[in-house]
N, C-alpha and C positions, 0 to 999 in steps of 0.2 A: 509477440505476434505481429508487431510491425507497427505503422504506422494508421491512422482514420481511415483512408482509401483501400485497406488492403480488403474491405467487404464491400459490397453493396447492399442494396436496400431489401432485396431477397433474402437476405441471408446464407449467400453464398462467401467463400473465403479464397483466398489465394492459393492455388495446387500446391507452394511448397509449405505455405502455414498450415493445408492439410496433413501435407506429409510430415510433416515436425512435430504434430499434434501429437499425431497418433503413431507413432514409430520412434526408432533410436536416433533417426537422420533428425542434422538440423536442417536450418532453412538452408543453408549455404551449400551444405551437402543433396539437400531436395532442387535445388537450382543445376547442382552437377550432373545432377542425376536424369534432372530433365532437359537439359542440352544435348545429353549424350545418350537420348531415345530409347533408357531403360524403364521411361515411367509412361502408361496407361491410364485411359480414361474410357470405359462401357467396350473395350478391347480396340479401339486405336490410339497409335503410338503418339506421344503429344510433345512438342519440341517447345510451346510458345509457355515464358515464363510468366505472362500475365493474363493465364487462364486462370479461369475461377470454378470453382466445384460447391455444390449443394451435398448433405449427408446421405443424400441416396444415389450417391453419385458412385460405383466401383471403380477405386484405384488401384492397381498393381505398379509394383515396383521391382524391378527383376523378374516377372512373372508372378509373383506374391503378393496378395492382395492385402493392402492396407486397412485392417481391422480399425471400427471407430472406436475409440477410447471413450464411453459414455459418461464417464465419472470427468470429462473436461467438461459435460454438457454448460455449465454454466462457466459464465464468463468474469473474468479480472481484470480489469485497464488502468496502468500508468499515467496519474495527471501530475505536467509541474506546474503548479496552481500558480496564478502570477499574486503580486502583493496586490493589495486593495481589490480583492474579490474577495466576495460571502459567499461560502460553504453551505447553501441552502436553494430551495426552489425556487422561492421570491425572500423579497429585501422591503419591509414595511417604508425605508427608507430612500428605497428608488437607487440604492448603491446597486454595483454592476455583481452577479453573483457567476459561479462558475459555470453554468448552464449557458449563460451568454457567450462562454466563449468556446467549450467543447464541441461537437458533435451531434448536430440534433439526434444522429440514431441513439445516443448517450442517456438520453431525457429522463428515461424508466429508470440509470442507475444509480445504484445508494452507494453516498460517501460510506467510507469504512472510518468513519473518526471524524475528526474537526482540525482543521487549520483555522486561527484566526482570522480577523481580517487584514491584518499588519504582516502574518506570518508567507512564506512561501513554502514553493520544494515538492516533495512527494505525496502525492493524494491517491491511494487507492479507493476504486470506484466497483462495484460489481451487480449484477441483476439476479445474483441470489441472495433474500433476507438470509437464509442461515449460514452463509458465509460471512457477510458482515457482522452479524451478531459473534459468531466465534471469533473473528480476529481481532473485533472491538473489544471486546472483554478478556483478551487471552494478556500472558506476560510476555509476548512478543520482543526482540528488542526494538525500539525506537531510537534513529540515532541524526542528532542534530547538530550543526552550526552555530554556533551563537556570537554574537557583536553586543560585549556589554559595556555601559557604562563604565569607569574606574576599573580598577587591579582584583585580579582575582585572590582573595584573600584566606588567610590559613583559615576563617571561622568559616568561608564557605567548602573547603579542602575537607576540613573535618564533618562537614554535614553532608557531601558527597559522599564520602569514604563510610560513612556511620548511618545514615539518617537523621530525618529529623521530624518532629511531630511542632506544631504552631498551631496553638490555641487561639489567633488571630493570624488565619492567611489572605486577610481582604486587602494587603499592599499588592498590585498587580493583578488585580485580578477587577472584573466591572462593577459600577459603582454597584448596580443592584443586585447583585450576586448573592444566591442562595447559602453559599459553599463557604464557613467563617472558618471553620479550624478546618486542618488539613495534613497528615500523614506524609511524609515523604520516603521512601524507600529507599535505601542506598543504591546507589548510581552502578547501573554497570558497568562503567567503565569510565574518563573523559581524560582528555589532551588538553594541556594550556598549549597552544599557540603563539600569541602573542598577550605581554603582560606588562603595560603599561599605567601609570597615573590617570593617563585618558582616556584609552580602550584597550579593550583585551577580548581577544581571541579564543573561541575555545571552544571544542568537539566534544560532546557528552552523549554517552549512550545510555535507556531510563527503560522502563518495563511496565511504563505505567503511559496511559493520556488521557488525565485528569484535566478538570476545566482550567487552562491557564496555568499549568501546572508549573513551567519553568519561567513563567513570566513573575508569578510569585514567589517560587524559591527565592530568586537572584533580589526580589523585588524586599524580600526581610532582611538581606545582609545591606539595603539601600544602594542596590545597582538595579539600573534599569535594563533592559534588553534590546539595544537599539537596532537589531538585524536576526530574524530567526529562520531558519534555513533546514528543513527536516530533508534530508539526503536517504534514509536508507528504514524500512519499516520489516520485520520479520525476515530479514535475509534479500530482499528487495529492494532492490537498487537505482536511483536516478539517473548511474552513470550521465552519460552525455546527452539525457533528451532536452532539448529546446524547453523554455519558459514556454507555459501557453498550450503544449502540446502533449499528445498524449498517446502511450503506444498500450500492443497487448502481452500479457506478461510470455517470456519465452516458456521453450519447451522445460528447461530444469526448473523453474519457476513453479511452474505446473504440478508437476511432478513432487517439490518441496510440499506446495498448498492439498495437493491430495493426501500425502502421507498427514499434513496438521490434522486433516480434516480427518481422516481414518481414526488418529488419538485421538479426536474431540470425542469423536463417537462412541468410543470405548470408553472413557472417562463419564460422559452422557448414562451408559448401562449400566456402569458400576456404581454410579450415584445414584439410578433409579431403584437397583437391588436393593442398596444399603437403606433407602430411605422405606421401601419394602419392610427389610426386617424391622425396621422402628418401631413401624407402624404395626405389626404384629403385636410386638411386646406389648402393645397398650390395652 
């Protein structure tokens, strides 16, 4: 959906992030489309690419009026969280948190997860709780950068490939942490990079975000994690956005997170059924 600017305080949006919303066109193709005076606004023709539309606003395109997609009603925004920000509304400790540096219109929305405060890269953000709650809890992939300490070695190789379960995973993780043992599920997927005596490089994709999850893995084989970089969450991508900054998710975007949500909700009915008949039997 673009960039902070592309709304204002109304709640209005940008004519082509309308038309991209809610139709096949993207934004690029809604820009083509409104230079070359086939797109409408309450029946005048509209050429200016930085108009902006409310939801009771009728737009035609070709003569065909752009139906609103209501199941986008709520909202998803791309943050790359910069390092030494806290993932919270206030900081007991007067550290700088994300709130300080996004979007006041942002304020109302809830992280989907946690980045440390060491950690960067992709922060999804949204103003629906039951969006958050499904993507927090779902097996989503998660996929990160990592800058480790020393060589990646065959005992961590085998415990990526396998899993591994740690009766003591408090190396890595805060001193006061609730979280002693700890479950690891086999990785889905990871790249060495680079792999040297001194650092090593290396891409790993996980289906889990557990508190400090990869700071402790690496943190049992006695590597540290000196750079963490989460690049891509559920098929969502950081590409190219700027540290610090933060866009709205595209139209395919959209479209992937409706269909998650469609399965959640099915999966939601079919647990409530079965937990039905249980409850029968007794």
């Amino acid at each position: 959906m673009g960039n902070n600017d592309n709304r204002d305080d109304e709640g209005k949006i940008r004519l082509n992030k309308f038309i991209s919303h809610n139709s096949r066109f993207s934004r690029r193709e809604a820009d083509e489309l409104i230079k070359s005076g086939k797109v409408s606004i309450d029946g005048k023709t509209i050429g200016d690419l930085a108009t902006k539309v409310g939801y009771k606003t009728i737009v035609k395109v070709n003569g065909r009026t752009v139906k609103i997609d209501y199941s986008r009603a709520s909202t998803v925004i791309v943050y790359n969280k910069l390092k030494g920000e806290i993932v919270s509304k206030n900081d007991p400790q007067g550290r700088k948190i994300i709130y300080d540096t996004i979007s006041k219109k942002f304020n109302h929305f809830i992280p989907i997860g946690r980045l440390d405060y060491a950690s960067e890269g992709l922060l999804l953000l949204t103003d629906d709780p039951t969006i958050a709650t499904a993507i927090m809890t779902s097996d989503l992939e998660r996929v990160y950068k990592l800058k480790i300490e020393g060589e990646v070695t065959k005992s961590m190789i085998s415990a990526m490939d396998n899993g591994i379960t740690l009766d003591d995973a408090t190396a890595g993780a805060w001193d006061n942490t609730k979280t002693i043992n700890m479950e690891f599920k086999p990785f889905l997927g990871y790249q060495i990079q680079t792999n040297t005596a001194k650092y090593s490089k290396i891409k790993v994709a996980i289906s889990e975000g557990k508190n400090r999850e990869l700071r402790r893995f690496f943190a049992h084989f006695g590597s540290k994690i000196v750079d963490l970089k989460r690049v891509s969450f559920g098929g969502i991508n950081l590409n190219n956005l700027p540290s610090g900054k933060t866009r709205y998710l595209e139209s395919d975007e959209y479209e992937n997170l409706r269909h998650f949500m469609k399965e959640q909700t099915k999966q939601n009915r079919k647990q409530v059924k079965q937990d039905e008949y249980y409850e029968d039997e007794y």
